[in-house]
C-alpha positions in Angstrom: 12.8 -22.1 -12.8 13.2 -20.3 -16.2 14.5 -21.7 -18.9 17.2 -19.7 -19.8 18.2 -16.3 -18.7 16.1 -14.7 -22.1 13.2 -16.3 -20.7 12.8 -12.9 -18.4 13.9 -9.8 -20.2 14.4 -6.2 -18.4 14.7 -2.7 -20.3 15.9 -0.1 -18.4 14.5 3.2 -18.9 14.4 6.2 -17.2 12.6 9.4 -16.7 13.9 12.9 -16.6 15.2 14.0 -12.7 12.3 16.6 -12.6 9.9 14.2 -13.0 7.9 12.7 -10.2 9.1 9.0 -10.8 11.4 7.1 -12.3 10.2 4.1 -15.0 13.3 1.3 -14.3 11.7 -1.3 -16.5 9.4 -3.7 -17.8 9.5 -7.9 -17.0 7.9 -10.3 -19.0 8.1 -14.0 -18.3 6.4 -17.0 -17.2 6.7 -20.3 -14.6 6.3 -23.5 -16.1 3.1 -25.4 -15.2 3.1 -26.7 -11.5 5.5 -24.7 -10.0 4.8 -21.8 -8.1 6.9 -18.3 -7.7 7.4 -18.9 -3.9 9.7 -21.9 -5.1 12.2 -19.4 -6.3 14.8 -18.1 -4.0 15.3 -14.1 -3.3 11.2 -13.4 -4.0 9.2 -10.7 -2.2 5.7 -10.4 -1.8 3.5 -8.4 -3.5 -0.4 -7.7 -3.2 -2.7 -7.2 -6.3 -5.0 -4.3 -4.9 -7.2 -4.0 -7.5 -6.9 -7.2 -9.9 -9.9 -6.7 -11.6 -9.5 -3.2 -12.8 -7.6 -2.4 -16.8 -4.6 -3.0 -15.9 -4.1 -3.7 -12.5 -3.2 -2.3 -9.6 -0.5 -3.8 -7.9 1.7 -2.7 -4.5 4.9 -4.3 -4.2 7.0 -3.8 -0.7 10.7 -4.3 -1.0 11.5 -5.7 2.5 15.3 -6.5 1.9 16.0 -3.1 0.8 16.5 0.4 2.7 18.2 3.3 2.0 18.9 5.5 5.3 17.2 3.7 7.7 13.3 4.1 5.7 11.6 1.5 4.2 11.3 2.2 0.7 7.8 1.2 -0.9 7.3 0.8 -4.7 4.2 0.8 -7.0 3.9 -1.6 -9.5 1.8 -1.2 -13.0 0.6 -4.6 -14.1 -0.2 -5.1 -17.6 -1.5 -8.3 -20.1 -2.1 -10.6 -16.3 -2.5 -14.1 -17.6 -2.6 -17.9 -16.2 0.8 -17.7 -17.0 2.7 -14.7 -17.0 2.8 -10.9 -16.1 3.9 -8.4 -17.9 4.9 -5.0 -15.3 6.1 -1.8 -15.1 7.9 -0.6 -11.9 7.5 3.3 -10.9 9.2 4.5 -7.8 7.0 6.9 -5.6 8.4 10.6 -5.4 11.0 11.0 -3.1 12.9 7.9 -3.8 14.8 9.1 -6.8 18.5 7.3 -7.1 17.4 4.6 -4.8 19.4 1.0 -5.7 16.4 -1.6 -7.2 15.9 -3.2 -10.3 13.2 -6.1 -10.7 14.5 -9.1 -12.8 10.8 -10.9 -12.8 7.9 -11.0 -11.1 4.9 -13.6 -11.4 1.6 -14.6 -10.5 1.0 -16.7 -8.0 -2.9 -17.0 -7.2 -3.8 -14.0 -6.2 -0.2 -12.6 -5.1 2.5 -12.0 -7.3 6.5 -12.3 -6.1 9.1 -10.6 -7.7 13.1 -11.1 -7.9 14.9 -7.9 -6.8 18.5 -6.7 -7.3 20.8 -3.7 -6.2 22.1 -2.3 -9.3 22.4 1.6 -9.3 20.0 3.6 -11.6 22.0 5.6 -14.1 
């Protein structure tokens, strides 16, 4: 587990309504040596499409949240992929605008990365 709570920091930030997505934030952190993201309680999957492309492209699924009865599906901008940590930028797809997510942290976990997600509303 982390640290401390400032071991995983979150800005939020937002793009204008007419846009085509919204930028919640950026996560930076990293696990300590031998222990894995899965060991973490409230995780969800996510798949690294492309890992070797600059940066790369990830696909995260949000499983435990819907809004309306749809299963919302969020893309994921992975920057500065170490051993160790992850530094990403979540976008939400068109469409989705005002949905409730925010990701707290996200790491790498072979080739999978998990990621923490909460229900705070976007401004």
């Amino acid at each position: 587990m982390f640290r401390s709570r400032s071991d995983a920091t979150f800005t939020p930030r937002q793009q204008p309504r007419n846009m085509s997505a919204i930028r919640i934030g950026s996560v930076r952190f990293s696990i300590p040596e031998g222990q894995t993201a899965s060991e973490h309680r409230s995780v969800r999957e996510v798949r690294l499409i492309e890992p070797f492309k600059k940066p790369p492209v990830v696909f995260l699924s949000v499983t435990g949240l819907e809004r309306t009865g749809e299963r919302l599906g969020y893309q994921v901008r992975a920057q500065n992929v170490t051993r160790m940590g992850f530094e990403v930028e979540l976008v939400l797809a068109k469409g989705l605008l005002g949905a409730d997510v925010e990701v707290q942290w996200l790491a790498v976990d072979g080739r999978h990365a998990t990621v923490s997600v909460v229900r705070p509303v976007i401004g």
